[in-house]
C-alpha positions in Angstrom: 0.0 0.0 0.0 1.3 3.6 -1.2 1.4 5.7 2.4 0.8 9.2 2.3 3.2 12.0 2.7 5.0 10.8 5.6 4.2 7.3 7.5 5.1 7.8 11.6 6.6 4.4 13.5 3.8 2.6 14.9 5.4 4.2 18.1 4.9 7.8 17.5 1.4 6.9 15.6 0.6 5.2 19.6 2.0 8.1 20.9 -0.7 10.8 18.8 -3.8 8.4 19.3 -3.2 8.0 22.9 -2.8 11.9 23.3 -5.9 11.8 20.5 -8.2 9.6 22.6 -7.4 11.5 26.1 -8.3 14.9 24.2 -11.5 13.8 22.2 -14.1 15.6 24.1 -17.0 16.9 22.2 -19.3 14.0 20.7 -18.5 13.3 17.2 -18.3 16.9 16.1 -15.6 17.4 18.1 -13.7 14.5 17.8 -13.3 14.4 14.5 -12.0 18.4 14.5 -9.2 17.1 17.2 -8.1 13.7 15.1 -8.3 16.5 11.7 -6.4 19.0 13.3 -3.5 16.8 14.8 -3.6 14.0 11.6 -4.1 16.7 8.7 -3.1 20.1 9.9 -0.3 19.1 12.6 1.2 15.8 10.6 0.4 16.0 7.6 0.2 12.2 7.8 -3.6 12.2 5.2 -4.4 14.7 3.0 -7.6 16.9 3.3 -9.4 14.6 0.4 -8.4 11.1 1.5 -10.2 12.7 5.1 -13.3 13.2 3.8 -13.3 10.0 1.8 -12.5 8.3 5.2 -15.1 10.2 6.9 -17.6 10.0 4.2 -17.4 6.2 4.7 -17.4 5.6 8.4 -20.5 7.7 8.3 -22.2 4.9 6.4 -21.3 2.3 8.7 -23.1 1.5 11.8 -21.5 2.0 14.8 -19.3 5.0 16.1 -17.7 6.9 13.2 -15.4 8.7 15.4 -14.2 5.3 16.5 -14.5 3.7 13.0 -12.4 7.0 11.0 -9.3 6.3 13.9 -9.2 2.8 13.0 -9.3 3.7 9.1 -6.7 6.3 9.6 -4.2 3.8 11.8 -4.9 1.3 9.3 -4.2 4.2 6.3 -0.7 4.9 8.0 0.4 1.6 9.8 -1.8 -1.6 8.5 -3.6 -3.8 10.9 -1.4 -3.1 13.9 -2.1 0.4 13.3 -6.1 0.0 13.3 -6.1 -1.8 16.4 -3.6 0.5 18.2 -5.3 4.0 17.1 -9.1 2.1 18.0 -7.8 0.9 21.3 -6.3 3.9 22.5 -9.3 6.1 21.2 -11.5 4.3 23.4 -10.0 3.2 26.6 -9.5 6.4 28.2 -13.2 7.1 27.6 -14.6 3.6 28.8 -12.2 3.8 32.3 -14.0 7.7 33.3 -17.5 6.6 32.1 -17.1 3.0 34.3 -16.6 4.9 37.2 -19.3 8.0 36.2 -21.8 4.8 36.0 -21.1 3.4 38.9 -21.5 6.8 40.8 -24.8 7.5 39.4 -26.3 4.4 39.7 -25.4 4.3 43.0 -25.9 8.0 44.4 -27.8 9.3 41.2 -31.1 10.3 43.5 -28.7 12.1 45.7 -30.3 16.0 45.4 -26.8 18.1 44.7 -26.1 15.5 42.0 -29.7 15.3 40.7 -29.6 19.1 40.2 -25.5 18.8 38.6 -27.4 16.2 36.0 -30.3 18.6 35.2 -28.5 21.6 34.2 -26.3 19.0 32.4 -29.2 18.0 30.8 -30.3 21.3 29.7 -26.4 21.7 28.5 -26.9 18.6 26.1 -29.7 20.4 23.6 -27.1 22.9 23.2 -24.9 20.0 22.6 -26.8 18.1 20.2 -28.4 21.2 18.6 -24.1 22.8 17.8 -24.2 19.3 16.0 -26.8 19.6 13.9 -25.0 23.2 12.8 -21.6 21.8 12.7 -22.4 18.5 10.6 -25.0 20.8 8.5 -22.5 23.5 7.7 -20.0 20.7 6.8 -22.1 18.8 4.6 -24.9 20.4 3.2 -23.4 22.4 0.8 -26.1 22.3 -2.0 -29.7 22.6 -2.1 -30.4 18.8 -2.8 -28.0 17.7 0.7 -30.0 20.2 2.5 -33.3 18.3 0.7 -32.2 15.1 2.0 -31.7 16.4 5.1 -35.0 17.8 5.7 -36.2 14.6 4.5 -34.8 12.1 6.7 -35.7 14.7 9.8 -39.8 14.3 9.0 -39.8 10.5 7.8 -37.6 9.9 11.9 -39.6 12.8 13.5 -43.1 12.3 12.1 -43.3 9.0 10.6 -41.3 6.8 12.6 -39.5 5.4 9.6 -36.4 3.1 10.8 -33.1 5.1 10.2 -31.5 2.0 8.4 -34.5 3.0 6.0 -33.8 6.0 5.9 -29.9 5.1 5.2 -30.6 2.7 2.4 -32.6 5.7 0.7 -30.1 7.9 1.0 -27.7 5.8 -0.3 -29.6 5.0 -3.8 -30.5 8.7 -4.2 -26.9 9.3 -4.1 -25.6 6.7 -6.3 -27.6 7.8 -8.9 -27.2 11.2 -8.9 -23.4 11.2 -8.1 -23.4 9.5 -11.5 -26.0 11.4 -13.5 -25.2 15.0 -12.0 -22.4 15.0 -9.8 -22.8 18.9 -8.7 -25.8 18.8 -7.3 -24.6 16.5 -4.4 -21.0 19.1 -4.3 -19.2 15.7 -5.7 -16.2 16.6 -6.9 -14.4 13.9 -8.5 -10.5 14.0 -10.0 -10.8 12.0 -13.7 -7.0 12.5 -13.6 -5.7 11.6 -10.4 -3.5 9.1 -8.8 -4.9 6.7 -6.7 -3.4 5.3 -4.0 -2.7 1.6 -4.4 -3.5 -1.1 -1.8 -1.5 -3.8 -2.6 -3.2 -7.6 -2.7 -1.3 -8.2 0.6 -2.2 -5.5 2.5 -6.1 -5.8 1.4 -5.9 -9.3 2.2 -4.4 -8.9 5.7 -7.0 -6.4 6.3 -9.8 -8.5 5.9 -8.7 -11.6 7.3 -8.5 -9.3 10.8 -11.7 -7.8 10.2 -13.4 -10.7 9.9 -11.6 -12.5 12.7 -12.9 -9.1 14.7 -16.8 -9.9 13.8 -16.2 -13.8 14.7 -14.2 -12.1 18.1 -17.7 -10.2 18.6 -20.1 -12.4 17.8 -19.2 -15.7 19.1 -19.0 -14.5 23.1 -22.1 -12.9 22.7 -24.1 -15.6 21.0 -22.8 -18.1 24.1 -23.9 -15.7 26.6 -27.6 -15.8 25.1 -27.3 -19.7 24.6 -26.5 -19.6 28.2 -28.7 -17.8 29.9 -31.8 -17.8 27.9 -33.4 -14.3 26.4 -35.7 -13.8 30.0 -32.0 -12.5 31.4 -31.3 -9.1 31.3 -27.5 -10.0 30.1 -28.8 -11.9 27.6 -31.7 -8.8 26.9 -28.6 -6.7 26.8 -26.1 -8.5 24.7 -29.0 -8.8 21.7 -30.0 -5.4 22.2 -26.4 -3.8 22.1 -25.3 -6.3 19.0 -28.1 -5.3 17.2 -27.4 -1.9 17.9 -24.2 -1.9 16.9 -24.9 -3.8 13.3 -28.1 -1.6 12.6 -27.6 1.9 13.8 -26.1 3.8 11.0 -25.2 7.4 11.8 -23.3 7.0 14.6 -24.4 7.7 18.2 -26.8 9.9 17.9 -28.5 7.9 15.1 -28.5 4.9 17.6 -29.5 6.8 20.7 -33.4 7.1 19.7 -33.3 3.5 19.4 -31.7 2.2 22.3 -33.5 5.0 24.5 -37.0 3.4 23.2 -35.7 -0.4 24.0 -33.9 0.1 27.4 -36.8 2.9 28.5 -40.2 1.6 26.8 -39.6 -2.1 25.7 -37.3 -3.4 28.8 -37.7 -0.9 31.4 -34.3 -0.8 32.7 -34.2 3.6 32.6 -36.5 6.4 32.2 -36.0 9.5 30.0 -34.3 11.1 32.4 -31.9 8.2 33.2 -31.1 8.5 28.9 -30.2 12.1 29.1 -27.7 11.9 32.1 -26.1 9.4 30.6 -25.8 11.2 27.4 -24.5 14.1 29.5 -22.4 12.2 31.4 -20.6 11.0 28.1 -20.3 14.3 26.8 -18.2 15.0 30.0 -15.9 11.9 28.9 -13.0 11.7 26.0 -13.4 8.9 23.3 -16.8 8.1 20.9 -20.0 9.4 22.0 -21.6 6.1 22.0 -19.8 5.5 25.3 -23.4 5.8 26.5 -24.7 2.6 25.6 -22.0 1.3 28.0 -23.5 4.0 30.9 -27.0 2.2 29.7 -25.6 -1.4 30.0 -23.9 -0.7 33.7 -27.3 1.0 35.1 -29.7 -1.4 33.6 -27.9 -4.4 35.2 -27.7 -2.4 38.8 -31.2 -2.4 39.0 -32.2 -6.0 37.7 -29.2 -7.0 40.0 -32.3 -8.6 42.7 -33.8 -10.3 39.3 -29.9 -11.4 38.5 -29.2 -12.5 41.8 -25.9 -10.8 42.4 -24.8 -8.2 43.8 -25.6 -4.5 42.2 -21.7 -3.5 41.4 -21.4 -6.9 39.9 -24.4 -6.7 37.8 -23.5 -3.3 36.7 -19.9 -4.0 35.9 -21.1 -7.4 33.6 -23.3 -5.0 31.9 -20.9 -2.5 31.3 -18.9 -4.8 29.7 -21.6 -6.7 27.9 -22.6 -2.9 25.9 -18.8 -2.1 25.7 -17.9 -5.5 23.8 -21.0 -5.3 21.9 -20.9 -1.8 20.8 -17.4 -1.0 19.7 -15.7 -4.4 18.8 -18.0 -4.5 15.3 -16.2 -1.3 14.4 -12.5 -2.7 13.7 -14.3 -5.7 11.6 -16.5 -3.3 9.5 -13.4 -1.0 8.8 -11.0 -3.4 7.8 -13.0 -5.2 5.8 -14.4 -2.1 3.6 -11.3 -0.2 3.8 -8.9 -1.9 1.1 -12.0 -1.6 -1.3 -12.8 1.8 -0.3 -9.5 3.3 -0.6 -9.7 1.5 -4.5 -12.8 3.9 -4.9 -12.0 7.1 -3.7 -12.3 8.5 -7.0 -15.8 6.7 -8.4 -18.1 9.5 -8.4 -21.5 7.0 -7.7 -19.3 6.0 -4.2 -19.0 9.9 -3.4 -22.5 10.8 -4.3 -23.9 7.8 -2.2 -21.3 9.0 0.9 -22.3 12.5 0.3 -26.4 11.4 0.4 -26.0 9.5 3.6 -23.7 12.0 5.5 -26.8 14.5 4.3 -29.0 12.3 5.9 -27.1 12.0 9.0 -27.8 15.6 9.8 -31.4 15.2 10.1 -31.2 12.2 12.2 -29.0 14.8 15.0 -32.0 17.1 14.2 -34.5 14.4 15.6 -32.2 13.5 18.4 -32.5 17.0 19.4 -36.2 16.9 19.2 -36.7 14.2 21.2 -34.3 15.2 24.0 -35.5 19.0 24.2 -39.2 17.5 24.5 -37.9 15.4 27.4 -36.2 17.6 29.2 -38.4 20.8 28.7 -41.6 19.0 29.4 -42.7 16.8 32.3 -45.1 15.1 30.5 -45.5 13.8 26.9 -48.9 12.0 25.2 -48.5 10.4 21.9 -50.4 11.3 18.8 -51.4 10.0 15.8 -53.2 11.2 12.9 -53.1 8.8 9.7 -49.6 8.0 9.3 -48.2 10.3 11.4 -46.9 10.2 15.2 -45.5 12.6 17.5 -45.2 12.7 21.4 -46.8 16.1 21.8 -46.1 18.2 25.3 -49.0 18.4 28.0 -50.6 21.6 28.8 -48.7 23.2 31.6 -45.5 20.6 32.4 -43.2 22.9 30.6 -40.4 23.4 32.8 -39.7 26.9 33.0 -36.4 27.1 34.5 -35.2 24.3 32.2 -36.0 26.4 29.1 -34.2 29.1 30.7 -31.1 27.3 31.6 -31.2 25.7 27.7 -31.4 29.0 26.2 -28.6 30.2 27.9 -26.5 27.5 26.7 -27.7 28.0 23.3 -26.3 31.6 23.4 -22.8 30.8 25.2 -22.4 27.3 22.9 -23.6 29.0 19.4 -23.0 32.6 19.9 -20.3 33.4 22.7 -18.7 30.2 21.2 -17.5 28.6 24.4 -16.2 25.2 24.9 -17.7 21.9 26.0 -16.5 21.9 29.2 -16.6 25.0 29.8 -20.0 24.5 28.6 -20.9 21.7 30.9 -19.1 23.8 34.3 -21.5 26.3 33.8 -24.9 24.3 33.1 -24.0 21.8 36.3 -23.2 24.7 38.6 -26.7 26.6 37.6 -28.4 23.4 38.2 -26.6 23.5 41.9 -27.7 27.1 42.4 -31.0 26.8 41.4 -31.7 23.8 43.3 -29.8 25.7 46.6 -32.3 28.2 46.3 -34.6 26.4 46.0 -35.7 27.5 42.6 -35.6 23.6 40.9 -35.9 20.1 42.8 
């Protein structure tokens, strides 16, 4: 395989993903400006196109694309070794914060002073998820028919309860067909001329034989587990839940978060609304793929079956948090390794880019739902479902709007999209207005 500009030593590539994983606060959004600005800008290891290509792809797989475009990349500049070593060391430093953030809310969660730190949190993730939606659309919606598609996959999720992988394999016809037929209207630009980088039949080969050793790794555990235990158990309930998850939930997170939220809240029972948006708050706090939540949802949902498990909570928790963290992120490296040879063959077919183009479109209105449903969960206290024909939305009750919630959201609205602050900083202010106003007495 031809390496870009200037390969590192599998040493000093361990050495930026390591510093890359510690520093990747900011949900996808942001973790993918940190792995730009240190592998493009700082290293010059990729080049701005092969970037997008990368990103372009992981955003059609399911699973974490943060995640998935580190493990492209170390595979890019170091082969297999390299995949696993920039994967692993993008998500450890985020699963060893979140298994102790889990473990303290599950246990002290009710506790006022940190109930009121996780509402204003939750008021700060809106701001969070809405800066997404901007950040994403500004990135990829660069021509009227991107921002059609958009808009599109925001009412069929929103209104019509369409399944995203749906709304994913739509996206993705649309695009291959007009990236061939008329190439501008979906900003694909595509070099007749240009060099393409060569994977040779070793390297591909290589590549694939690990990432499908990686799927076999993933699948065979969890499969045991279930034969096991039988699908009454909440591991069992959890391992099918998260695998199934992590194979349909194109988008990313936030694609797989309305989905997961409406199994482990409505369908199983192990969380309420609230319980979803802490944990998306409290992996916003954390470094490494946003998706670290599912791992939050697998640790609390165990600590509360733990009487029905018949173990101890911790225990229970801990099984379930690694149950959701083998499930969720293993699938990643297999998916990646076994497109990427092919992918990087195509980086200059223009159906490929209109069909990546289309489906990162796409992905934006899925944040814009996401947003939806977490404003109307946090803002409102209670929610009744309508339906008219083929349409259904949860619409908010006369008088449960929560006043000082709104409040606390629009300020971090203003300081997130118009004072441009910082996550964290962010995050400080939204937990320590929560603390205030629940000192005063203001907000329980």
């Amino acid at each position: 395989m031809q390496i870009p500009i200037a390969a590192p030593s599998l040493r000093e590539a361990a050495r930026t993903w390591g510093y890359v994983g510690v520093n990747s606060f900011g949900g996808p959004a942001g973790q993918i400006a940190v792995m730009h600005r240190v592998v493009v800008d700082e290293r010059k290891w990729v080049d701005e196109k092969r970037y997008l290509h990368a990103l372009n792809f992981c955003m059609v797989l399911p699973g974490p694309e943060a995640l998935q475009l580190a493990v492209y990349l170390g595979w890019v500049l170091n082969g297999v070794a390299g995949a696993l070593v920039a994967g692993i060391l993008f998500v450890l430093p985020g699963l060893a914060v979140m298994a102790v953030l889990a473990a303290g809310y599950a246990s002290f969660g009710d506790i006022g002073w940190i109930s009121a730190i996780l509402f204003g949190i939750s008021t700060a993730v809106i701001a969070i998820v809405v800066q997404a939606v901007v950040r994403v659309g500004r990135r990829s919606l660069r021509t009227p028919a991107l921002v059609a598609l958009a808009v599109a996959a925001f009412v069929a999720l929103a209104f019509f309860n369409i399944l995203f992988p749906f709304v994913v394999i739509a996206a993705l016809a649309i695009g291959w067909v007009v990236g061939r037929r008329s190439p501008d209207a979906l900003s694909v630009r595509v070099d007749k001329g240009a060099d393409v980088d060569q994977v040779s039949k070793s390297a591909a080969r290589s590549a694939r034989r690990a990432g499908y050793a990686a799927l076999v790794l993933w699948a065979v555990p969890l499969l045991l587990l279930m034969a096991a235990l039988g699908m009454e158990n909440v591991f069992s309930q959890q391992a099918w839940l998260f695998a199934k998850t992590a194979v349909l939930s194109f988008g990313g997170a936030y694609a797989a978060l309305s989905y997961v939220s409406q199994q482990a809240v409505v369908n199983y029972e192990w969380l309420e609304p609230r319980d979803m948006v802490a944990g998306l708050g409290l992996a916003e706090t954390t470094p490494g793929p946003l998706v670290l939540v599912m791992t939050f949802v697998g640790y609390v949902g165990a600590f509360r079956s733990a009487d029905e498990l018949g173990m101890p909570a911790v225990a229970a928790g801990l099984i379930g948090f690694v149950i959701a963290a083998w499930a969720t992120f293993l699938p990643s490296f297999g998916f990646v390794l076994i497109g990427a040879p092919s992918v990087e063959r195509l980086r200059h077919n223009p159906r490929i880019a209109g069909a990546l183009a289309a489906v990162t479109a796409a992905v934006v209105g899925v944040i814009a739902d996401l947003a939806l449903w977490f404003s109307l969960n946090v803002l409102f206290g209670e929610l009744s479902e309508e339906t008219w024909g083929p349409v259904t939305v949860d619409v908010p009750t006369t008088g449960s709007l929560d006043v000082w919630a709104l409040a606390l959201t629009v300020a971090c609205l203003v300081l997130v999209l118009g004072v441009k602050w910082g996550l964290l900083r962010v995050l400080v202010f939204a937990a320590t207005a929560g603390l205030i106003l629940s000192a005063i007495g203001a907000h329980p």
